[in-house]
C-alpha positions as CSV (number, residue, x, y, z in Angstrom):
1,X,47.5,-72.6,22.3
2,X,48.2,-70.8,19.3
3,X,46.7,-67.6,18.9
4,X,45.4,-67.0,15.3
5,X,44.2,-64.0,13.4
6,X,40.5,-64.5,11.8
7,X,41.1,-61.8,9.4
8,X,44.3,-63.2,7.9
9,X,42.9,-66.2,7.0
10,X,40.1,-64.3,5.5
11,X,42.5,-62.2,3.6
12,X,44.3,-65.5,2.4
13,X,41.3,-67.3,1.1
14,X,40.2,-63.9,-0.4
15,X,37.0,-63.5,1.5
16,X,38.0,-60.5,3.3
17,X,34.6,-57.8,2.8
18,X,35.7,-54.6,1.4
19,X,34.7,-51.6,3.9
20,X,31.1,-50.7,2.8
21,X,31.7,-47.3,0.9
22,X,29.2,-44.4,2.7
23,X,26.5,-42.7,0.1
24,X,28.8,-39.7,-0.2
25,X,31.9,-41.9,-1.1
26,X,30.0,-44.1,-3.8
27,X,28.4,-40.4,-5.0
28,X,32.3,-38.8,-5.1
29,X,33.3,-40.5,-8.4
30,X,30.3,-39.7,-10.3
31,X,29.9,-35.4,-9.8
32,X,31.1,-33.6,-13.4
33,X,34.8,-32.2,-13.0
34,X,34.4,-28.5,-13.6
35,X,34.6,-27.1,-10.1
36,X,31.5,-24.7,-9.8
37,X,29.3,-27.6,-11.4
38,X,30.6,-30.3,-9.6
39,X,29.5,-27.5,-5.9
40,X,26.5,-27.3,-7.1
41,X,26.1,-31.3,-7.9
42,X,27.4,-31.9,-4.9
43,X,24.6,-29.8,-3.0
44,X,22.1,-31.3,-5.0
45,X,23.0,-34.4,-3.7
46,X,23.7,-33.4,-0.3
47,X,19.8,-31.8,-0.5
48,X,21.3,-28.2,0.8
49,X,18.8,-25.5,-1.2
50,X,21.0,-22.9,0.2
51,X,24.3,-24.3,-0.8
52,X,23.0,-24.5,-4.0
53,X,21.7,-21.2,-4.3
54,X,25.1,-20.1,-3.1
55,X,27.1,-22.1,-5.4
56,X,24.8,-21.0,-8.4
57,X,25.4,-17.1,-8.0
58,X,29.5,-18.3,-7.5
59,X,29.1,-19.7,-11.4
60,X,26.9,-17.3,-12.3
61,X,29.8,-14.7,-11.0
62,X,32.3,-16.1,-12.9
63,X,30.3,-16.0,-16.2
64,X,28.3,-19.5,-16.1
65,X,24.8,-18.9,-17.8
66,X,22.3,-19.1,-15.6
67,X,19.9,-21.9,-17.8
68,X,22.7,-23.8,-18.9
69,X,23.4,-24.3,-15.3
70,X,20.2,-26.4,-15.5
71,X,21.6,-29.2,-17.5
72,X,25.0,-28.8,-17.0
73,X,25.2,-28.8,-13.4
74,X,21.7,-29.5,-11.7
75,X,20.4,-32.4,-14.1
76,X,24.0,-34.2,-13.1
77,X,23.7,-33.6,-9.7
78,X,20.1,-35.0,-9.3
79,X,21.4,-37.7,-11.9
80,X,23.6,-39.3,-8.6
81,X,20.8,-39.1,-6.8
82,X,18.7,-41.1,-9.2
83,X,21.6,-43.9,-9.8
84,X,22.2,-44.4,-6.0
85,X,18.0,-44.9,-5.4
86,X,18.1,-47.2,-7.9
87,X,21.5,-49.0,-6.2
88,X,19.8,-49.1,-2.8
89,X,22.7,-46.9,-1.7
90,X,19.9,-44.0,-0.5
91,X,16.2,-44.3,0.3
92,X,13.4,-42.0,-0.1
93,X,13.6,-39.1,2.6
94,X,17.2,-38.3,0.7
95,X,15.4,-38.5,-2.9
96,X,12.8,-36.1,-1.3
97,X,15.3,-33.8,0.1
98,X,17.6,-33.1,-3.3
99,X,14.6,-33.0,-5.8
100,X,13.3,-29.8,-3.4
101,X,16.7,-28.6,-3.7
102,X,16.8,-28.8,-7.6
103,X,14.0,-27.2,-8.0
104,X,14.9,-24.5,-5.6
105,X,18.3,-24.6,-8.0
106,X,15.8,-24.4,-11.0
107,X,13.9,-21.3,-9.6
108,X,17.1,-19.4,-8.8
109,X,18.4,-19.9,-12.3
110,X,14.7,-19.1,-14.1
111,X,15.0,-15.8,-12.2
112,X,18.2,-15.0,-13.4
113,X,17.9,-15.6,-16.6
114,X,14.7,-13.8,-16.7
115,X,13.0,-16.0,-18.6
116,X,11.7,-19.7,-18.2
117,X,13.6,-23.3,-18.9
118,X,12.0,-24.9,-21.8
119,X,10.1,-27.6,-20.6
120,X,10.6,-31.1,-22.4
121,X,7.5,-32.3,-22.3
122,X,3.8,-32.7,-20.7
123,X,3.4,-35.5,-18.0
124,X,-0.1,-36.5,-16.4
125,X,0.7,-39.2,-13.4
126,X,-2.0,-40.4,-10.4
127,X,-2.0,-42.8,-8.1
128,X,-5.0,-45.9,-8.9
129,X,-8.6,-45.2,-8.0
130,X,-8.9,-46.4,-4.6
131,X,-5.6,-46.3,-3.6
132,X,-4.4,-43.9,-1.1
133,X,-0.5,-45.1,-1.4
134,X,1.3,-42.3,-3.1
135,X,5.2,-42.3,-1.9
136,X,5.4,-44.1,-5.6
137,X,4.4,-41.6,-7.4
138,X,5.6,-38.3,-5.2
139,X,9.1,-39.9,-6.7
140,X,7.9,-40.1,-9.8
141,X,6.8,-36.6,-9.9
142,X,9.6,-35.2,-8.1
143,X,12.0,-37.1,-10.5
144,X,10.4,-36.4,-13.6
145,X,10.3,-32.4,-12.4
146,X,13.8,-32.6,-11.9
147,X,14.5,-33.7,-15.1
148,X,12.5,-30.6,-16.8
149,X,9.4,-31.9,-17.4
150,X,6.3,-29.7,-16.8
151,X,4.4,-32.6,-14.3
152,X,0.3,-32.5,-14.0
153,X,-0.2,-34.1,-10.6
154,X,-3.6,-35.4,-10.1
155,X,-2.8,-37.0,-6.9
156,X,-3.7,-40.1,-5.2
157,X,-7.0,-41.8,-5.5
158,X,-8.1,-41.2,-8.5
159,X,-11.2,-41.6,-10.4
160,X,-10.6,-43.2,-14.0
161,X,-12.7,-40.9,-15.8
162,X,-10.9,-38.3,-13.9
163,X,-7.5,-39.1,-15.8
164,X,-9.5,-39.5,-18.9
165,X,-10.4,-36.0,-18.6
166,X,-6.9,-34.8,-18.1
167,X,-5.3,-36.9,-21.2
168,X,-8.1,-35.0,-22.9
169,X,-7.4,-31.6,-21.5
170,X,-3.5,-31.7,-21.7
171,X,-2.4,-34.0,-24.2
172,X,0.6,-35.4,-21.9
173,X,3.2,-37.0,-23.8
174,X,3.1,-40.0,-21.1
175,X,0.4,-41.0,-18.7
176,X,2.0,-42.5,-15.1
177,X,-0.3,-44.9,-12.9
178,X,0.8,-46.3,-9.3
179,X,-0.9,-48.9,-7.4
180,X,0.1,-50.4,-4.2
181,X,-2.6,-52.9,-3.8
182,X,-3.9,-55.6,-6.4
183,X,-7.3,-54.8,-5.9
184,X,-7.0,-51.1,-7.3
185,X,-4.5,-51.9,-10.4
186,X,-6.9,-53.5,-12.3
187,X,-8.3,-49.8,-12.7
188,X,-5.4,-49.2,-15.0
189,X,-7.2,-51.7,-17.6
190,X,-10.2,-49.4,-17.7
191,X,-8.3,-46.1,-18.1
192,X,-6.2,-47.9,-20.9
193,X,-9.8,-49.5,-22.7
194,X,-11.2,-45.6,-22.4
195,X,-7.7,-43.9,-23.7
196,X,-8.1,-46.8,-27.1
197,X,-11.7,-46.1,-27.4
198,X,-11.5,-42.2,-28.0
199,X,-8.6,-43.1,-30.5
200,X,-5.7,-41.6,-28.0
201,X,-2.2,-43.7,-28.0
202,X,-0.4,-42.3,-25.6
203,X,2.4,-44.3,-23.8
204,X,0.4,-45.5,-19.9
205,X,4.0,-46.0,-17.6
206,X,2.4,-47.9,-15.0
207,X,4.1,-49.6,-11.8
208,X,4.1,-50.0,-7.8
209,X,4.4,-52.7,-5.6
210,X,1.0,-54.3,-6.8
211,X,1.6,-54.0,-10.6
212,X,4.0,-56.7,-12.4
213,X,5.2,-56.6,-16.4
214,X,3.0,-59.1,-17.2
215,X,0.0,-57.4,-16.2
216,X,1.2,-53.8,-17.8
217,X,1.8,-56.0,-20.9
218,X,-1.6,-57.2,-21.2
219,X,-2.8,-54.0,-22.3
220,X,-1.9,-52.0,-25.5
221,X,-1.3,-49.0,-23.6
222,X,1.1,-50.2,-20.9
223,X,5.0,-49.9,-20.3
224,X,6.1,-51.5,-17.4
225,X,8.3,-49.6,-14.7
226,X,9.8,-51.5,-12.3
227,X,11.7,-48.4,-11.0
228,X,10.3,-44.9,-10.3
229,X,13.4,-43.7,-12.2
230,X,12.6,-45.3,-14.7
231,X,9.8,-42.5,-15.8
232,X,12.2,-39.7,-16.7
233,X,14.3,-42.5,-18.5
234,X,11.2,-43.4,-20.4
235,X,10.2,-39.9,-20.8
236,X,13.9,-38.9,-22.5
237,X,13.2,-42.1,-24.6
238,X,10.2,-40.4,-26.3
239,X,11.6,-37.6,-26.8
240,X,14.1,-39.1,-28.6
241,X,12.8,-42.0,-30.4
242,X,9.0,-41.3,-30.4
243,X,5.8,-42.8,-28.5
244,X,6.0,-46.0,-30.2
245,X,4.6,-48.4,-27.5
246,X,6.6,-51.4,-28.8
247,X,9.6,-49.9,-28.9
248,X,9.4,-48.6,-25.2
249,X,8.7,-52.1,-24.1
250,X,11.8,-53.1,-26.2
251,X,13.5,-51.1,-24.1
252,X,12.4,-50.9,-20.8
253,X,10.8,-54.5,-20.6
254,X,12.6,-57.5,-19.3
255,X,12.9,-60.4,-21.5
């Protein structure tokens, strides 16, 4: 009998599987290069609030400032985070874990700089009226924070008239909706037909496991999300390019 090896054959018809890369291996490549921004990425990523306390006063020490540190080093680090979620190379309780250590990072820096980051923008987001699902939107309000927006958090279950009332009292540059369950994401509809009726045109990101583009798109409001990342993607977008609804969907619809 001749003994034969499984995996050269496999190498010779080219089907050999590459070894699967660990989250810290796929994460390696895409830190910034200076070397005290790339620490403190790094413990973004890793979630370690003290290790990025720690790494902030070591650039601070050698003459980083303090708020730059909050794009330059903090945004990039929570950045990996964001593109690995949206790979499927880490889940939730890691997402959870580094947005508490950027904003421990942000913090640290505000302080030392003795005076506030600039925020980039107003955000209202709530989870659907009846629906008590919120690991959606905790992401999306973890994310967005993370990415320097000042985040109004109305929580889960939440009465449309409710939201209306917040749109009215904080003029958000972007509304965020998440429903879990079919039967609560038609409440969406009636916060959109309330938002049009008092003349208000804000963007309405809406998604979660219930909600589907083709429902988002049936009102004039809507902008589908597939992705929680997607909201500080859409949120940069604005600021950039404006509140025009058509264009978002240009953007971050699938055609």
């Amino acid at each position: 009998m001749i003994d034969i090896d499984p995996g050269a054959i496999l190498v010779r018809y080219n089907v050999k599987m590459e070894k699967e890369m660990t989250p810290e291996e796929a994460a390696a490549d895409l830190y910034p290069k200076d070397e005290f921004v790339r620490a403190i990425s790094v413990a973004i990523f890793e979630g370690e609030e003290d290790d990025v306390v720690s790494e902030l006063e070591k650039a601070v020490a050698a003459g980083k400032d303090p708020l730059s540190l909050i794009n330059s080093a903090l945004m990039p680090g929570m950045g990996v985070v964001s593109k690995l979620y949206d790979d499927g190379v880490i889940f939730l309780p890691n997402v959870m874990m580094s947005a508490d250590a950027m904003m421990e990072g942000i913090e640290y820096c505000k302080a030392k700089a003795g005076k506030a980051q600039v925020s980039k923008g107003k955000i209202v987001c709530h989870v659907a009226e009846g629906d008590v699902h919120d690991i959606g939107k905790t992401i999306v309000v973890a994310l967005l924070r993370a990415n320097g927006y000042d985040v109004v958090d109305l929580g889960r279950d939440v009465p449309v008239d409710e939201v209306i009332d917040a749109v009215d009292k904080e003029s958000p540059m972007m509304l965020t909706g998440t429903a879990l369950m079919t039967t609560t994401m038609y409440a969406f509809k009636e916060i959109n037909d309330k938002l049009m009726e008092k003349g208000y045109r804000v963007p309405f990101a809406c998604g979660g496991g219930a909600v589907n583009q083709d429902f988002v798109a049936q009102y004039e409001l809507g902008v589908y999300g597939e992705e929680a990342s997607d909201a500080p993607k859409m949120a940069d977008f604005i600021n950039k390019n404006g509140d025009n609804i058509v264009k978002l969907r240009e953007k971050f619809h699938k055609h």
